[in-house]
C-alpha positions as CSV (number, residue, x, y, z in Angstrom):
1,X,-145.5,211.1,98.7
2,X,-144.2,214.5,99.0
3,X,-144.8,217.0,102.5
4,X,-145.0,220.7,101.1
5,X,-141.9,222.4,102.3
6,X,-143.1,225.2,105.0
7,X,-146.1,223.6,105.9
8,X,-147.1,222.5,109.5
9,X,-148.2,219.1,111.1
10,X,-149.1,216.9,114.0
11,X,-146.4,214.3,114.5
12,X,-145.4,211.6,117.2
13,X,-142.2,211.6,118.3
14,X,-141.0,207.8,118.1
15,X,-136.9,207.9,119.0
16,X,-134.8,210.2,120.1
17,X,-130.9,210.3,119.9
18,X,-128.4,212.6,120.7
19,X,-128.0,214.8,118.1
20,X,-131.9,214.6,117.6
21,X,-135.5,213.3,117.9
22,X,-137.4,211.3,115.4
23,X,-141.0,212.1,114.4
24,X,-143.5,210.2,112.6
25,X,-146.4,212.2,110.6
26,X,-149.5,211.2,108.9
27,X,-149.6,212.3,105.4
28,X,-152.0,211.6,102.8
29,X,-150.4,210.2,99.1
30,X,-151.5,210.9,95.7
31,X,-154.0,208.1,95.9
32,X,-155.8,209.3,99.2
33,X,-154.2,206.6,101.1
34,X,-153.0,207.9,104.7
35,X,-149.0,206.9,104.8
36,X,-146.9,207.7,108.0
37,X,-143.5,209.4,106.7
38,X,-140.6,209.6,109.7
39,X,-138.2,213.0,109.5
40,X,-135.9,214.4,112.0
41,X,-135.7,217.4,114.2
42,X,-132.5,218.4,114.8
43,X,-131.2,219.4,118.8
44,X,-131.1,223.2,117.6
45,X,-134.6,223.0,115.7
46,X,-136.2,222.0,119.5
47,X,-136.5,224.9,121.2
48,X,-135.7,228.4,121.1
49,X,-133.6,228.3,124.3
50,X,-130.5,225.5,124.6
51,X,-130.8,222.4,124.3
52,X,-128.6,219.4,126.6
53,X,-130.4,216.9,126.9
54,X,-133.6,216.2,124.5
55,X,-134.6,214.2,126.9
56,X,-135.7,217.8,129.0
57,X,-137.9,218.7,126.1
58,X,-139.2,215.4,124.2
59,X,-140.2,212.1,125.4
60,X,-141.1,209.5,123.3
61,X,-144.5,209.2,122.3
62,X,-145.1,213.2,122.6
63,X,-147.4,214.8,120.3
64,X,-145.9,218.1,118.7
65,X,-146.2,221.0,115.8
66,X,-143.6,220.3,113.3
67,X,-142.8,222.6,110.2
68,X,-141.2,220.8,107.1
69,X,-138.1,222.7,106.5
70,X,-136.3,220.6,103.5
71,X,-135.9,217.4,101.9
72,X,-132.2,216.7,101.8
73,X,-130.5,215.1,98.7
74,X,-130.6,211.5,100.1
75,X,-134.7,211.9,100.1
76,X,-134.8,212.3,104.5
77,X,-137.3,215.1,105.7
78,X,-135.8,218.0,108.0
79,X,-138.2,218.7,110.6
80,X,-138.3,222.1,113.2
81,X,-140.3,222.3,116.8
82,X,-138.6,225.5,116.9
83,X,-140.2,227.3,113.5
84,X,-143.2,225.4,113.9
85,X,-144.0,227.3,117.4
86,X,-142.9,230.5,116.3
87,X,-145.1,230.2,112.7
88,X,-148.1,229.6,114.9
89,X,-147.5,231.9,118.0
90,X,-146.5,234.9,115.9
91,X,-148.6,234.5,112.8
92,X,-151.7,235.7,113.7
93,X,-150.4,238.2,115.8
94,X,-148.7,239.7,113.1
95,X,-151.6,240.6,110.7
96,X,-153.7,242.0,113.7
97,X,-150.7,244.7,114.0
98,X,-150.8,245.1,110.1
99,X,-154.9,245.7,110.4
100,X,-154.7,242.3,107.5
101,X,-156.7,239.4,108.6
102,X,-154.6,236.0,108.4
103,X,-156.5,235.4,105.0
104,X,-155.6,238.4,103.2
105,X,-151.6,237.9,103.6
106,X,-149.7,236.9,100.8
107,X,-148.6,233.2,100.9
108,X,-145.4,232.3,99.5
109,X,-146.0,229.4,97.0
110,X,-144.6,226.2,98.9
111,X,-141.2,224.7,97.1
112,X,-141.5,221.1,96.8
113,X,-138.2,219.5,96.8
114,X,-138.0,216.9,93.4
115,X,-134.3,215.5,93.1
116,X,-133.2,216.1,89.5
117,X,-134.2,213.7,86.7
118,X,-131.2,211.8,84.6
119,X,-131.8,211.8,81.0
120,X,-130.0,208.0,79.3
121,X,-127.1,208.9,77.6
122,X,-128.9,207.3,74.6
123,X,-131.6,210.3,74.6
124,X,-128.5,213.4,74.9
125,X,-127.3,215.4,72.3
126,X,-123.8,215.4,71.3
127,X,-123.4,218.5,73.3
128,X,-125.5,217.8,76.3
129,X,-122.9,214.6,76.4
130,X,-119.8,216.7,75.9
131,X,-121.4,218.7,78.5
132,X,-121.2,216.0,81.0
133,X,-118.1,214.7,80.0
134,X,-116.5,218.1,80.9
135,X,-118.3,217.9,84.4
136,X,-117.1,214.5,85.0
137,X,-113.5,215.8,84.1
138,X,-113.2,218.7,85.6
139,X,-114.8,216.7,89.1
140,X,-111.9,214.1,88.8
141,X,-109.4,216.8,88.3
142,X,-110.2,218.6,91.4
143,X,-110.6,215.7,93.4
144,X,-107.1,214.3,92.5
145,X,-105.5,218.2,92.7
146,X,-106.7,218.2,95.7
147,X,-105.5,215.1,97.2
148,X,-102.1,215.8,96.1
149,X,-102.0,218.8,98.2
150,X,-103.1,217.1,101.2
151,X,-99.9,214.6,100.6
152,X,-97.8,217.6,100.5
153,X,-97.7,218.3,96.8
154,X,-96.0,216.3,94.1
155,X,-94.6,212.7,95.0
156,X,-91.3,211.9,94.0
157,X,-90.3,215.3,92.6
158,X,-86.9,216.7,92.8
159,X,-86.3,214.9,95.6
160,X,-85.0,211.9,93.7
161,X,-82.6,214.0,91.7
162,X,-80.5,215.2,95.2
163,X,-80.0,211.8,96.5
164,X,-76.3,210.7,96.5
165,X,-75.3,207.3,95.1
């Protein structure tokens, strides 16, 4: 069950932490079946103004206006109080001033996050395998260059060459 990205919902808040509150929305699946899916808000995604405490803004159990802002790599759902507030304060608002009704806009077609697909290494070509194999190498490369320099370059080295016996 996928949330469009960009689009807005009613959510219960159902924890909140320090760096963040929890909220759990109602979603419908491909089958019509009505699924709760739990993303976060971040501290700065609350409110325009700062933030402390959440505990000034959110308590548990609140009802609020959230706007799906991503799906990260691990498959969570970024959440925003913040943009989902200004989308529906300023929206409207807007296309009065542009003599447009809300209808007539042009609406960006919503990006639905869909993490990327492995194909079997029994289905690549020979070059969609070489391809990968350079990946892999060049990753392991950069990862052990750059552990080295953390260590302060080369171990051993000419260091082993000036010691008197």
């Amino acid at each position: 069950m996928q949330l469009e990205i960009g689009s807005v919902h009613e959510g219960r808040v159902k924890g909140i932490t320090q760096y963040g509150a929890f909220v759990e929305i109602a979603a419908a699946d491909e089958t019509g079946a009505v699924r709760t899916v739990t993303g976060m808000v971040h501290i700065s995604e609350i409110s325009d103004t700062f933030v402390r405490d959440i505990h000034d803004h959110l308590n548990e159990q609140d009802t609020v206006r959230v706007k799906v802002l991503a799906y990260t790599p691990e498959g969570r759902l970024s959440l925003s109080i913040r943009k989902a507030a200004e989308q529906s304060g300023g929206g409207e608002q807007d296309a009065e001033q542009s003599g447009r009704s809300p209808k007539q806009r042009r609406q960006p077609k919503p990006y639905v996050y869909e993490p990327k697909r492995t194909v079997p290494q029994s289905e690549m070509s020979f070059e969609d395998k070489l391809k990968h194999f350079t990946q892999q190498s060049e990753e392991k490369r950069y990862e052990l260059r750059r552990g080295n320099e953390r260590r302060g370059g080369s171990r051993g080295g000419s260091a082993r060459g000036n010691r008197k016996s």
